[in-house]
C-alpha positions, 0 to 999 in steps of 0.5 A: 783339091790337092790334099795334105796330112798334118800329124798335130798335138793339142796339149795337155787339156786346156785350149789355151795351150794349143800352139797357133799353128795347130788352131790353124791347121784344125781351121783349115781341115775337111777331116779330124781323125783321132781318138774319140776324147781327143777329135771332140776336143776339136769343136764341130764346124761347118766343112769338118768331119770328125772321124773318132775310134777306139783306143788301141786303134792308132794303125787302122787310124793312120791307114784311114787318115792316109787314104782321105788325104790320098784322095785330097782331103785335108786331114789332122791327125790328133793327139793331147800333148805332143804327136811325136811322144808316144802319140799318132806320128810314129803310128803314122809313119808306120802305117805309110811305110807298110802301106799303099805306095802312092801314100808316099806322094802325099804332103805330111807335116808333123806340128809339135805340142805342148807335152804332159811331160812338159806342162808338169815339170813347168807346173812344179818347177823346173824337175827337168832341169838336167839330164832326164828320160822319158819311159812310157810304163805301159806294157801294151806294146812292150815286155814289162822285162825291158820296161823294168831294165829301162828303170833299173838303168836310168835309175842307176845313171842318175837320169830324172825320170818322167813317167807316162801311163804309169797306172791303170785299171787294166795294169795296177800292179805296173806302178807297184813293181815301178816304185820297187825297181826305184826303191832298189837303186835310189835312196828314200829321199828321192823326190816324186812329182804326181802331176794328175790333169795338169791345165784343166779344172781337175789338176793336182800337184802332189810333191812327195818323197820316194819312202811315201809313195804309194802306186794309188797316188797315179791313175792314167791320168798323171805324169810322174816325175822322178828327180834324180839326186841332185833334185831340190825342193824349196818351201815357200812362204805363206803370202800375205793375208793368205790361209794356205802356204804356196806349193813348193818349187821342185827343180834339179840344177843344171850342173852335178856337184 
């Protein structure tokens, strides 16, 4: 049996947001390797074998998914959203090249996914509609000093901002000293997005400004986007015979005034 590694991302949650080409790559698997919430987003099946671990695992996963498809079977790595945004294909890369020599032989492909990153801004609009950056606000593998420059420095160029992992239980005061960085450079108008579990039944999209902000408005759950001062918001009309207003459009326009 000639073995293969493919490096796939399954979305933000809902399976209709899986990519074709990964549902068929995770058909054709003999093996699942991933985070426990992610591999048993992949269904059983007869033929497949699911490998689950830990959080903070992601090296000794890599190295483990290298050696079965080292030994000929076929293997997904899995990761939500998309593998290449702080997910397992960088950890993979990492582990085949401090790894086993002969790893290199083998056949590895990277399949893109639908980010959280991505499915937020669709959801609220179109908040990255110009120049944007991606900061990862977890200080697990990172000094909060560089994360803190990072912001400042974006912040001051005026980039629209998507944030991931701002806040947990482990870190609550990441996202506290993040609003203080933001309130220092921008104005209190700036725009905010709290995109909590965008596709599955828990989603929420919450639009709000810099000034209201609170760090108990994220969990590890959401992606938050940071307009940059050019980001716009439309308030939409009541349709009719309904009870409720329709959430407002947030987009930032593709040329700087």
């Amino acid at each position: 049996m000639s073995g293969w590694l493919k490096i796939v991302g399954l979305g933000p949650g809902a399976a209709r947001m899986i990519t074709p080409e990964v549902s068929a790559a995770l058909l054709e698997a003999s093996d699942v390797v991933g985070y426990v919430p992610y591999v048993n987003r992949v269904a059983p099946r007869e033929g497949l074998i699911r490998h689950g671990s830990d959080n903070r695992e992601e090296i000794n996963r890599a190295e483990q998914a290298l050696q079965l498809a080292f030994e000929g079977h076929r293997v997904a790595v899995v990761s939500s959203g998309d593998p290449g945004v702080f997910a397992m294909a960088s950890a993979v890369f990492e582990a085949l090249e401090a790894g086993d020599p002969r790893w290199r032989s083998i056949d590895i492909q990277v399949l893109p996914g639908i980010s959280a990153m991505l499915a937020a801004s669709a959801r609220a609009g179109a908040p990255l509609g110009h120049d944007f950056c991606c900061i990862n606000l977890s200080d697990n593998l990172k000094p909060w000093s560089l994360i803190e420059k990072r912001l400042r420095l974006s912040a001051e160029a005026d980039f629209a901002m998507a944030f991931y992992n701002p806040r947990s239980q482990a870190r609550p005061i990441g996202f506290e000293r993040t609003l203080k960085v933001l309130r220092e450079v921008c104005e209190p108008e700036r725009l905010i997005i709290f995109a909590r579990a965008v596709s599955t039944p828990d989603e929420s999209i919450r639009v709000t400004t810099l000034a209201e902000a609170t760090p108990e408005m994220a969990d590890m759950r959401t992606l938050v986007i940071v307009g940059s001062s050019q980001t716009r918001r439309i308030e939409r009309m009541k349709s009719s015979g309904a009870d409720e207003h329709k959430a407002p459009l947030v987009y930032t326009p593709r040329s700087v005034c």
